[in-house]
Every structure is written in C-alpha cells, then in structure tokens.
N, C-alpha and C positions, 0 to 999 in steps of 0.2 A: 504493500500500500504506500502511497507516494502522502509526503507530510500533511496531515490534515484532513484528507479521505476519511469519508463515513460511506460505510457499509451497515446496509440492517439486514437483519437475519430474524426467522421469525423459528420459534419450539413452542412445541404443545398449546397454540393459539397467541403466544406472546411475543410482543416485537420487540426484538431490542436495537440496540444501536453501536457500533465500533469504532470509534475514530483514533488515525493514528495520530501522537502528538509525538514532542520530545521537550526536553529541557536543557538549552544550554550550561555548559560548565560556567559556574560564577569567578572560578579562579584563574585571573591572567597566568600563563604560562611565564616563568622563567627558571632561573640558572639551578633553585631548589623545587621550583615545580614545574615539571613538566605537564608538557599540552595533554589532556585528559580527554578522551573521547567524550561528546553530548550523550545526552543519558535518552533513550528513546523506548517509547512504550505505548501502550494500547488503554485508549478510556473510553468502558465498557456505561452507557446510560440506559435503564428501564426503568417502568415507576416502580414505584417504592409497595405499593403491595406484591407482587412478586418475587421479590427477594429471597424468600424462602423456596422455590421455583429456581431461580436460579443460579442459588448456593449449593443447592445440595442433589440437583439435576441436572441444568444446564453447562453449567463450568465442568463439571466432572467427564461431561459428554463431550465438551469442544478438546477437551485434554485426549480422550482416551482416542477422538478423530485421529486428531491431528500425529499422536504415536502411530495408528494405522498407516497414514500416509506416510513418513516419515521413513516405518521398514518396508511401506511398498515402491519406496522410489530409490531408496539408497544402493548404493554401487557396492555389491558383493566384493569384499575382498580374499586374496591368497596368501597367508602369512608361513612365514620360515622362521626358523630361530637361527642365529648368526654364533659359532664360535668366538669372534672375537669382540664382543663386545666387554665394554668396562659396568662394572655392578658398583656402587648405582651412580649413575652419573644424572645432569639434570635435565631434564625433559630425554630422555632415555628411555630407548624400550627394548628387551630381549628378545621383541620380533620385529623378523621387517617385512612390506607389505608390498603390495601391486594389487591392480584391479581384478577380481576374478571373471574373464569372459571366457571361460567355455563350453561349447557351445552344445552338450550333450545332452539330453533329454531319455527319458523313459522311452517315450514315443520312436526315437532312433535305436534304443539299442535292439541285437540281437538275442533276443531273450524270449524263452519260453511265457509266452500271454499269462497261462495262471499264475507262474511266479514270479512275475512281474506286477501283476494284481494283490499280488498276497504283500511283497516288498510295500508297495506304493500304502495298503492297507495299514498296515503296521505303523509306519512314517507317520503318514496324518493322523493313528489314533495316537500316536505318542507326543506329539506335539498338541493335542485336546488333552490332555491329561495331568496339568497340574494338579489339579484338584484333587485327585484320584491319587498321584508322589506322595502328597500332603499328608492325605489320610489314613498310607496305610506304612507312611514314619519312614519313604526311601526319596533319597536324593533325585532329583528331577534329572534324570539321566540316561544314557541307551548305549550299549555295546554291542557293534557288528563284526563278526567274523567273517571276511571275502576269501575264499581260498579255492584253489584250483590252480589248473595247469596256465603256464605262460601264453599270453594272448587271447586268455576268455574274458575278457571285459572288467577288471576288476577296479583299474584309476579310472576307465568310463564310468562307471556305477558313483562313484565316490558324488563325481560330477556333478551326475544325475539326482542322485540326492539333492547338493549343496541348489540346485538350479530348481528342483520341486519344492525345498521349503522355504528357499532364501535364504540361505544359511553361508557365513564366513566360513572360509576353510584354514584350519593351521595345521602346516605338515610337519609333524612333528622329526629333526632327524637325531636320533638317542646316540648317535655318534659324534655327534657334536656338542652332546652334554656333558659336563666335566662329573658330574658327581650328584645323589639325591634330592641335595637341598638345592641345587640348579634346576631340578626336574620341576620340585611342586614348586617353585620362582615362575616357572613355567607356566605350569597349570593357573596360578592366582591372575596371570595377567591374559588367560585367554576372556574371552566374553562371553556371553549368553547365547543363545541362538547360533551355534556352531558345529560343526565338527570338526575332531583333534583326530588325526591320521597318523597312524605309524605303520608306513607301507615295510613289504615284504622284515617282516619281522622276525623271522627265521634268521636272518642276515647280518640287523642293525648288532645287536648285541648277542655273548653267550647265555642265552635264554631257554635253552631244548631242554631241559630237564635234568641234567646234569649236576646235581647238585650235591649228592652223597661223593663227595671227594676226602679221602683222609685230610686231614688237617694238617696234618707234617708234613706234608707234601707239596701245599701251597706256597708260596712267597707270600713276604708281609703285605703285599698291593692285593691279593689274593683274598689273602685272611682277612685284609680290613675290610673287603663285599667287593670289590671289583671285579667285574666277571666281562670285562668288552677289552677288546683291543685297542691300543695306544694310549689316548692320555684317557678314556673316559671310565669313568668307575661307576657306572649304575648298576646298582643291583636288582636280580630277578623280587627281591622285600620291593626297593625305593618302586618297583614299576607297578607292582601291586597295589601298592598304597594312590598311585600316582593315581590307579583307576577306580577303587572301589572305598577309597581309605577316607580320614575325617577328611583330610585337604581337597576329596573329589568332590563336596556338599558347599566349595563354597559358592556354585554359582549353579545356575537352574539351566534347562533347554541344551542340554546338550548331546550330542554324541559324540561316543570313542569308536573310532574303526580302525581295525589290523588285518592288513592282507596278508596273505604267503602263496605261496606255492605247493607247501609240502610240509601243511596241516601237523601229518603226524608227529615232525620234530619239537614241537611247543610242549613245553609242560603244561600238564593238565588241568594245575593253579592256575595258570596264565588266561584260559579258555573258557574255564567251567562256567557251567550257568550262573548269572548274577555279576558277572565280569564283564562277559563275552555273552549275552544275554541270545541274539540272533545267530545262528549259523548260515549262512550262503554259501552254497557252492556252484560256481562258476564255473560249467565243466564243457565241452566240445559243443558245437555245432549242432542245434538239434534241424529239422528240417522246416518245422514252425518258427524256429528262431531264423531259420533263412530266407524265408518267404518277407518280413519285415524288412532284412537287411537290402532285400533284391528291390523291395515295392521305394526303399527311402534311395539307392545307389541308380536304377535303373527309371526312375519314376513312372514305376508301374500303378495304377489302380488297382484293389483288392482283385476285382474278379476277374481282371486282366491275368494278376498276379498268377492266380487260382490255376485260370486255364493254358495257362501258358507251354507248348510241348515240348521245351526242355526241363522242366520241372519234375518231370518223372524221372529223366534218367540221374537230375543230380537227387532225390529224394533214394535212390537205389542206389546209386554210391555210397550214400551216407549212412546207410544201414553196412554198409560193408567195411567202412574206414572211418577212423575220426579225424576231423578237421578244426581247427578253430575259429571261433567268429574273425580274428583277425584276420588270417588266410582269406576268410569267405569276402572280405570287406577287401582286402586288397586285389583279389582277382577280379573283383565285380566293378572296381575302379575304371572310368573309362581313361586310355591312354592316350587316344587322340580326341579331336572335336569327333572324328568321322566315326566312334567306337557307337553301334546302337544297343539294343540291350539284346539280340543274339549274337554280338560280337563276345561280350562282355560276361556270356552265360557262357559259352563255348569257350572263350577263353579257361572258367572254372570247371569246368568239366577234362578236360584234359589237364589240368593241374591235379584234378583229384585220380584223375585213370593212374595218372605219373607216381602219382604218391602210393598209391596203391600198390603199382607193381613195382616199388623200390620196397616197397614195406612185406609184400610176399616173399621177394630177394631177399631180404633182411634175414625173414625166417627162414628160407629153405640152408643160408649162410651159418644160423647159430645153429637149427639142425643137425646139418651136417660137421657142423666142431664138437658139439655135441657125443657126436657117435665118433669122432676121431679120438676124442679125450677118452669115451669108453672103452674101446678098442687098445688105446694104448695102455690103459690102465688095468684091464687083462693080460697085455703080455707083461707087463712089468711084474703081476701078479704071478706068472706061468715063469718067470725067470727066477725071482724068490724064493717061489715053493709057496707061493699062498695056500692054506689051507682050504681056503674058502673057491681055492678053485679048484679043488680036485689034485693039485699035482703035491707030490713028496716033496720034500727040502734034500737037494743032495747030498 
C-alpha cells in the first residue's frame, strides 16, 4: 500500500477500514546518532461496538491469512552444512543455502500408481496431524527409509516430496560433521516444515552394525565414539539421538529421510520402527511404472499410451529382465529434434534385448566356472586321497 491508502475490507457483515500511515524519526541524524529508519504501520478504524468482533475474530483471521500466503508464495530452499565454518560467529549460520527449483513431481515419476497413492496419503495425513503428535505425547515428526538399487528414483522422490508439501530441504553430509554436539548445532538450526536428508547412509559414516568390537583393540579416537573416517567423530548414540532423542522435539513439521542402497548393512537401531517410521523400496522398472514414464518423455495420452504396439513387446521384456527407471528415462530421451516416440521406444527395446542377452552370457559364464571350480576341486580331491571321494590316501 502506497503512504496513506485506505482499503476496506468487510467480515461477518462488518466494514472496516486500513490505512497505511508512518511516522517520521524525530531524531536528527549525526556523529552519535545515526539516520534511523521512519517507523511505518497500518491504522486499522471500525466502530466501537464491534471491537469484541474484531479482537478476538477478525485480527486473529487477517494473521493466520496472511501466514497462509506467506508459505504459499515463498521460494523453497536447499540447505548444506559447510565444514569450515567458524562457531559462533555473528550473523553466522552452519548452513548455507540456494533456491530449491526442482522440478520433480509425483505426477513425473516412474512409480507404481498405488504406491505412489499410498506415499502421497501418508504425507498429507502427517502434515494434518499436529493435533493428533500432541495428544498422544510424540514429537511432531516422520522418518523415511528410501532404499533400493542405484537409479530407482530415490533423490527424485526426496524432490517430490519437498515440491508436494512445500517443504525446505537440508542435506545433511555426516562427513562433514566434526563430532555430536556439531550434529544437534545442527539439528537446532534446521526449521519447521522441512526435510533433513542423509543420502546413501551406508557410506557417510561406520554405521552397519558393527558395534560389539573389543575395546583393547580400539585407538583412543575409537574408544572416545568415533566410528567415520578422517576428522569426523559421530557416533552411531550422537545419530540416534540426533533422530529420535530430546534435541529431535525441539521443533515441529518435520521429516528425516535416509537412502541407501543396501538396506541390509544399517543396524537395526538405526531403522527400526519409530526412527525410521516408513519403509520404501524403490526397486526396478515395473511396466505400470513405465507407461507414466513413456506418456511424460514421449507425450503420449493415456489411451494412446495404453494402445500403443510396442508396448507389448517392452511389457515382455520386463517380465524377463530388470531395468531401472533410470535406464527407462534415458532411452526414452529423444536424441535429436527428428526422434518420434517409435524412435525413442525402439531405441529401448533393443537396449533391453542387449541387456538381456549380456545378462544370459553372464550366466551361462559363472555356470560354466562354476563347474570348472567343481571339476577341479575333485581332482584335487582324487590327488589327496579324499575320502569323500572314494579314493585311498597312498
């Protein structure tokens, strides 16, 4: 509103009035005081029987507006934590940031329909759900497990979330963390309405389970909890704590998500339900999940999609081999302008024949070593005198 502007606004049959004013600073500026910004602000006028109307109705409503609009317009960001920053320094943060635009949706990915309905489900009832944290005495919070093989969609997913709720993302990297009380420094300065990432987490730190180690055996960096390579010392306690412990209650709306690869390496602490509250797995190419990919890469229509006659022979490959949504999204890329979408299908279709029959070779290859190693490990037997093969000891 430009100085002086009156806006009326009318609630529950009442009109009222907005006008913006300001007031100049009275103090000249000089050598012990400095120029002071004008003081500017909004003067709200109704009559006077309404008051109680619009104390304990009205204002409360332009308030809880205005915070609507406010996260429906703001710029999603990507935060990192930086090694080398100095603690505390002033106006200092132990993250740094960029705008988050990517540009991934549910709707784009390759992803099985119901479990992507069930995902999506989940999300929005955990974000309605203070009320329900509140009452039943648990930190307003949600842990996802992404795991599967390399190139099933798993940083896509992340995305996709942060883009469905509106949500900041902070990627957290535990290798750049010196030590516990860095961690929950950490955690204190994340915000509400986020998700905290710790991709492939099999990797960051030694965190697989490993933990019955004699004690004499360790070095004193060892013994004092450090379990990661070079300077970082988080312990598999500090990371527990970091997720489920009093420090993870200090702020509301959040998620934790950890990818991997290769699930089974994590101790079971690290996962188990009330941690790691959701399991996803992220696993191959299904043929429903390719239909999506083909209808967003080739811009096919559903029923286009549907009838299309190469769609059979890649829905019969894929019962035969597995592929990843990656693979599926890269061959379905068009290469030139001139690539149409049976370029682009036939392209994938002989990527998948190819893969196929290196993957038959593959087998028919450890087979046959297989039966070389058997073979040799009878006559080695037969040279011996193995008992177990029949022959004497000479």
């Amino acid at each position: 509103m430009d100085d002086h502007e009156l806006v009326a606004d009318h609630f529950a049959g009442v009109k009222v009035r907005w006008v913006a004013s300001k007031i100049a600073n009275p103090t000249q500026p000089g050598l012990y005081h400095p120029a002071q910004p004008e003081r500017r602000f909004y003067r709200l006028t109704f009559h006077k029987r309404h008051r109680q109307l619009i104390t304990d109705e009205y204002l409360p409503h332009v308030v809880r507006v205005g915070k609507e609009i406010r996260t429906r317009n703001r710029q999603r960001k990507l935060f990192t934590n930086s090694p080398n920053y100095k603690w505390p320094t002033y106006k200092h943060t132990m993250w740094s940031h960029i705008n988050f635009e990517h540009p991934a949706t549910f709707e784009t990915m390759g992803l099985d329909p119901a479990k992507k309905k069930d995902i999506i489900d989940d999300l929005v009832t955990f974000t309605e759900s203070r009320e329900f944290y509140s009452r039943i005495g648990k930190a307003w919070k949600r842990g996802y497990l992404l795991y599967g093989p390399p190139g099933t969609g798993k940083s896509t997913m992340i995305a996709a979330m942060a883009n469905l709720l509106n949500y900041d993302v902070y990627d957290l990297e535990l290798t750049a963390v010196k030590d516990n009380t860095e961690l929950r420094k950490l955690l204190i300065e994340t915000t509400s309405k986020s998700i905290i990432v710790i991709e492939d987490i099999d990797c960051s730190l030694d965190l697989t389970g490993q933990r019955k180690k004699n004690q004499k055996w360790l070095s004193d960096e060892e013994r004092d909890g450090g379990v990661g390579g070079g300077s970082s010392r988080v312990t598999l306690s500090g990371l527990l704590n970091f997720i489920d412990g009093l420090w993870s209650a200090c702020g509301g709306e959040r998620l934790i998500v950890f990818t991997t690869n290769y699930v089974e390496k994590l101790d079971p602490a690290l996962i188990r339900r009330g941690r790691m509250d959701k399991h996803i797995e992220l696993s191959y190419c299904s043929f429903e999940a390719f239909k999506v990919l083909a209808r967003n890469y080739l811009k096919l229509d559903e029923e286009e999609g549907d009838d299309h006659p190469m769609f059979a022979t890649v829905e019969r490959l894929m019962k035969e081999m597995k592929i990843t949504p990656a693979d599926v999204a890269e061959n379905l890329m068009p290469k030139s302008p001139l690539d149409d979408a049976d370029t682009c299908l036939s392209r994938l279709i002989l990527a998948m024949e190819e893969a196929k029959e290196a993957a038959e070779m593959e087998r028919e290859v450890a087979a046959a070593r297989k039966l070389v190693e058997e073979k040799e490990k009878k006559v080695v037997g037969m040279v011996n005198g193995s008992p177990e093969n029949g022959v004497a000891p000479h």
